[in-house]
Backbone as CSV, one residue per row, in Angstrom:
resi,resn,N_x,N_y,N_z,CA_x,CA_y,CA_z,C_x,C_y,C_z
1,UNK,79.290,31.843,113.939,80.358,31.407,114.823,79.764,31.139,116.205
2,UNK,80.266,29.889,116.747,79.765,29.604,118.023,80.669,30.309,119.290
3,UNK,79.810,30.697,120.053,80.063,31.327,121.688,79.976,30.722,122.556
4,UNK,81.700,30.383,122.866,81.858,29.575,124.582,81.397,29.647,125.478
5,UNK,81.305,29.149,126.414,81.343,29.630,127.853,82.403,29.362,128.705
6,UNK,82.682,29.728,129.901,83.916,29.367,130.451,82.892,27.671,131.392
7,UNK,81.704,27.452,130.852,81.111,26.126,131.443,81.097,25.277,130.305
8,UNK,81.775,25.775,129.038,82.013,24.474,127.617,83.449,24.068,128.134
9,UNK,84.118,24.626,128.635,85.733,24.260,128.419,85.837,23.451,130.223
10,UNK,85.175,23.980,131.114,85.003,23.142,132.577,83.408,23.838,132.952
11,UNK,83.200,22.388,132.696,81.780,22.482,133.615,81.498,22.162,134.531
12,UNK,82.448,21.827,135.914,82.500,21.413,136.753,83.655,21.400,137.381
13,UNK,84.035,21.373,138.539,85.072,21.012,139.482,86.383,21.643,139.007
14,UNK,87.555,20.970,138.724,88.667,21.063,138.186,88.997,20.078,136.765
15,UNK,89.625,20.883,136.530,90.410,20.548,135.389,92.265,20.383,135.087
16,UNK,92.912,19.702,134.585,94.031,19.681,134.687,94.247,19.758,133.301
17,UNK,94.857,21.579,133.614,95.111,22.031,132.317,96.664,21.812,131.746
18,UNK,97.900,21.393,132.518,99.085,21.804,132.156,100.004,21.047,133.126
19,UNK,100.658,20.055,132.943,101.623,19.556,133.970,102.966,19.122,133.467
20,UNK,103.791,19.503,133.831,105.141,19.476,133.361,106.214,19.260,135.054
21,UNK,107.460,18.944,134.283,108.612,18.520,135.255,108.697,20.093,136.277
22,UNK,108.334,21.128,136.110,108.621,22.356,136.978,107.148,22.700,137.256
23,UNK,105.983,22.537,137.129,104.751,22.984,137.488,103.630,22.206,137.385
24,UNK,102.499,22.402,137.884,101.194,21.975,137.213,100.481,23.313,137.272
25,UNK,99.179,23.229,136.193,98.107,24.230,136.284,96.987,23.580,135.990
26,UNK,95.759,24.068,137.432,94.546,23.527,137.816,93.665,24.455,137.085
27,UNK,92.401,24.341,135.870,91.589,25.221,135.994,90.312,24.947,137.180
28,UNK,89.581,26.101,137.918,88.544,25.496,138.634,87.216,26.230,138.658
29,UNK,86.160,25.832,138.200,85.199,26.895,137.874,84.453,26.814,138.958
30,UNK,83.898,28.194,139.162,83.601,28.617,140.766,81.831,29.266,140.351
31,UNK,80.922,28.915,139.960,79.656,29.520,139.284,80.586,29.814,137.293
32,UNK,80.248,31.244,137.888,80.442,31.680,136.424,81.969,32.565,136.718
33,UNK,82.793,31.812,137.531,84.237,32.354,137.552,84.903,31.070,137.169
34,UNK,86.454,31.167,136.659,87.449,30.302,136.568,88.548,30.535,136.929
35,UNK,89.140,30.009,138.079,90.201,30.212,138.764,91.622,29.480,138.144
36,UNK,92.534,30.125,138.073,93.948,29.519,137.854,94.920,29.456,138.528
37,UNK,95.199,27.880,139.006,96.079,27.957,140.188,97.401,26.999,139.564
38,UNK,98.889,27.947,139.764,99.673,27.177,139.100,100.658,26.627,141.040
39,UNK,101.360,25.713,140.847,101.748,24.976,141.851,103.128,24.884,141.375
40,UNK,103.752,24.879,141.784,105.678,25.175,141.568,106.063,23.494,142.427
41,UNK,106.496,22.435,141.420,107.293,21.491,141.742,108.502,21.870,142.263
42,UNK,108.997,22.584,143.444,110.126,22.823,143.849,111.092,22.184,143.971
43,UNK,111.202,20.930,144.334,111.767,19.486,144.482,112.354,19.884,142.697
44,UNK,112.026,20.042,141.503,112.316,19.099,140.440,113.201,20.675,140.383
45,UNK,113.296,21.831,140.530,114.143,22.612,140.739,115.489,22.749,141.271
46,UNK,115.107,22.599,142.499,116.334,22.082,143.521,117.444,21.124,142.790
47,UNK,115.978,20.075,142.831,117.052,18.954,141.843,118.083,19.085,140.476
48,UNK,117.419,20.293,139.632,118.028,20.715,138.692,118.929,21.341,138.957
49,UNK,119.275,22.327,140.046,120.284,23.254,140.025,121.355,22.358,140.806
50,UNK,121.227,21.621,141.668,122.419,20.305,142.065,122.828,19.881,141.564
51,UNK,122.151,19.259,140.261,122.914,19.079,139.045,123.614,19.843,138.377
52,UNK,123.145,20.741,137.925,124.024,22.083,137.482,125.315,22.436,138.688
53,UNK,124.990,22.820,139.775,126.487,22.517,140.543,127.381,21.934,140.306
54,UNK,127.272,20.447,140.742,128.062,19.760,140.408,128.847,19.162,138.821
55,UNK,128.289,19.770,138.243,128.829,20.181,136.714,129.097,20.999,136.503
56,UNK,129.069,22.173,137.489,129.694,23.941,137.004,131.820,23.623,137.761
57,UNK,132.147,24.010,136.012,133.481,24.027,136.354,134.101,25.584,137.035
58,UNK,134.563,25.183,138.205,134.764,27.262,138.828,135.905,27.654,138.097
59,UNK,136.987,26.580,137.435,138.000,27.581,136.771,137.690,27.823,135.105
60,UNK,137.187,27.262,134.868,136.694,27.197,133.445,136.449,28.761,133.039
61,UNK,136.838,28.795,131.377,136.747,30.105,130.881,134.476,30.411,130.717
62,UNK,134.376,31.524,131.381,132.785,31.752,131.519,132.508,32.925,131.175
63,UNK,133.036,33.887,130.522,132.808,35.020,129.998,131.991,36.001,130.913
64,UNK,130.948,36.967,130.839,130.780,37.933,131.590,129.342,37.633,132.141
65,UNK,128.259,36.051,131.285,127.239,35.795,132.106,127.301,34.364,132.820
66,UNK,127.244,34.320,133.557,127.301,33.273,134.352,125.895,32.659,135.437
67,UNK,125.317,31.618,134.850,124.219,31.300,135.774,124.128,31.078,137.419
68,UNK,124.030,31.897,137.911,124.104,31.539,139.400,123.194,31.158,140.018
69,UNK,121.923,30.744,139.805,120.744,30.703,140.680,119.363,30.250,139.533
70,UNK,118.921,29.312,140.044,117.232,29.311,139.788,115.948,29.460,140.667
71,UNK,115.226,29.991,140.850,114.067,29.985,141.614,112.866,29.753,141.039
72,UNK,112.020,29.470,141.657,110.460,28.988,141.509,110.128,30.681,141.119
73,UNK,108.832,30.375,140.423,108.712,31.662,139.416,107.811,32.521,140.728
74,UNK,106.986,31.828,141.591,106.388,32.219,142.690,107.316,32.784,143.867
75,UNK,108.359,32.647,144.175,109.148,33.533,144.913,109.533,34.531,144.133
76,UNK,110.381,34.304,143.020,110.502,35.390,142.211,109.526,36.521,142.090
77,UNK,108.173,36.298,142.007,107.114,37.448,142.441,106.939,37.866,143.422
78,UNK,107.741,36.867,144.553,107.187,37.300,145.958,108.328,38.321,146.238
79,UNK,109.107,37.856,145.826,110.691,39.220,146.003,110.316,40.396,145.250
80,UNK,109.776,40.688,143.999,109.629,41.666,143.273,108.532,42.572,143.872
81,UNK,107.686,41.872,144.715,106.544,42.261,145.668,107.164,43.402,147.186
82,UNK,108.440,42.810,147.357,109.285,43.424,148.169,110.509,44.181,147.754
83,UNK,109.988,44.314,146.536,111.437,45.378,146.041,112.301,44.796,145.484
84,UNK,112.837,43.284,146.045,114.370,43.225,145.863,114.722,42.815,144.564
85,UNK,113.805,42.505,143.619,114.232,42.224,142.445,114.806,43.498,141.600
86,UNK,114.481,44.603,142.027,114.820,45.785,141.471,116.191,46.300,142.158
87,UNK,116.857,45.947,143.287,117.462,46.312,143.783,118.803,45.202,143.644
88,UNK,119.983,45.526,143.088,120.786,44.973,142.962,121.854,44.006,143.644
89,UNK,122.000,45.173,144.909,122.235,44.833,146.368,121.585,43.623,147.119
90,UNK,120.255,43.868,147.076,119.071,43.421,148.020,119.180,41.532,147.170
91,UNK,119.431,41.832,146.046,119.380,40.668,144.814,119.929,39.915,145.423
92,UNK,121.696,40.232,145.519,122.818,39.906,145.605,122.989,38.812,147.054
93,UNK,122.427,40.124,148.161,122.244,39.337,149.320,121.403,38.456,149.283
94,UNK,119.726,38.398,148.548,118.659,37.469,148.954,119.944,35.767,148.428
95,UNK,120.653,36.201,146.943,120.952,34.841,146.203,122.361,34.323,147.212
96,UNK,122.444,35.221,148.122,123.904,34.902,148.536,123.366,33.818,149.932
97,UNK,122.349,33.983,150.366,122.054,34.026,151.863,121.867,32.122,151.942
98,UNK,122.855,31.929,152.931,123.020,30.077,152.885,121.496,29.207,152.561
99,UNK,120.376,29.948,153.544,119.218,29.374,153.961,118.575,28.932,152.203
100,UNK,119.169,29.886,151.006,118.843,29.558,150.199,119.843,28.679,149.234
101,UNK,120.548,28.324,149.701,121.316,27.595,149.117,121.009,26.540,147.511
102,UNK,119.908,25.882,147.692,119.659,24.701,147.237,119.113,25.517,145.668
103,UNK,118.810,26.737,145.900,118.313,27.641,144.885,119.487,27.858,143.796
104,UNK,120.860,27.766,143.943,121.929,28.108,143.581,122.301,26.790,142.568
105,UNK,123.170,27.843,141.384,123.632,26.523,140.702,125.062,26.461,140.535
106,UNK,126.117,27.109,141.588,127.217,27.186,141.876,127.444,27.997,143.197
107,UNK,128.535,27.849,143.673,129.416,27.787,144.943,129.962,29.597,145.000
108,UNK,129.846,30.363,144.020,130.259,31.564,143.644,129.572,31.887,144.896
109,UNK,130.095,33.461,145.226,129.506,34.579,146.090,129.084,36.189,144.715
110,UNK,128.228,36.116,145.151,127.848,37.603,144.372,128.533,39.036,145.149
C-alpha cells in the first residue's frame, strides 16, 4: 500500500478544496504543514434568511419549533467562545439585538 504525503495531495501554494453557495475551503501547505481556512459567504446567508422572512407567515399554525435565526458557523463559535451559546438568556438577547437583524428569519422577539 502506498504512503501519502500531505505534498501528494498539495504540493504547493493553495488548493481549492470545497466551494459552495454558504462557504469556500482553501487547503495551503506551509513546508510540511497544511492549513485549513474555511471563509463564510455571509452575503448568500443574509440573503437566505430575507427570503425566509418574507415568506414566514406570523399567524400561521407553527407548532412548538420555529426557525428564528441563521448565522455564519464562525460567529456561532465566536459566541460559544463567550459563553452565550450555553446561556439561554444571553442567546435570546444576542438573536434579539436589532444590529443583528439581517441574521433573523422572522420579525418574532425571543
Amino acid at each position: 500500500m502506498d504512503k501519502f504525503t500531505i505534498g501528494d495531495l498539495v504540493p504547493s501554494g493553495s488548493l481549492l478544496w470545497e466551494d459552495t453557495p454558504t462557504h469556500t475551503v482553501w487547503l495551503t501547505r506551509d513546508g510540511d504543514k497544511l492549513h485549513i481556512t474555511t471563509v463564510q459567504k455571509v452575503q448568500a446567508i443574509i440573503d437566505a434568511n430575507a427570503q425566509e422572512a418574507a415568506e414566514f407567515n406570523q399567524t400561521g399554525s407553527h407548532g412548538n419549533l420555529v426557525k428564528v435565526a441563521s448565522i455564519p458557523t464562525s460567529l456561532y463559535f465566536a459566541w460559544q467562545r463567550e459563553g452565550i451559546t450555553e446561556d439561554p438568556n444571553a442567546m435570546k438577547k444576542r438573536l434579539n439585538n436589532g444590529d443583528l437583524a439581517k441574521f433573523r428569519t422572522n420579525n418574532w422577539r425571543l
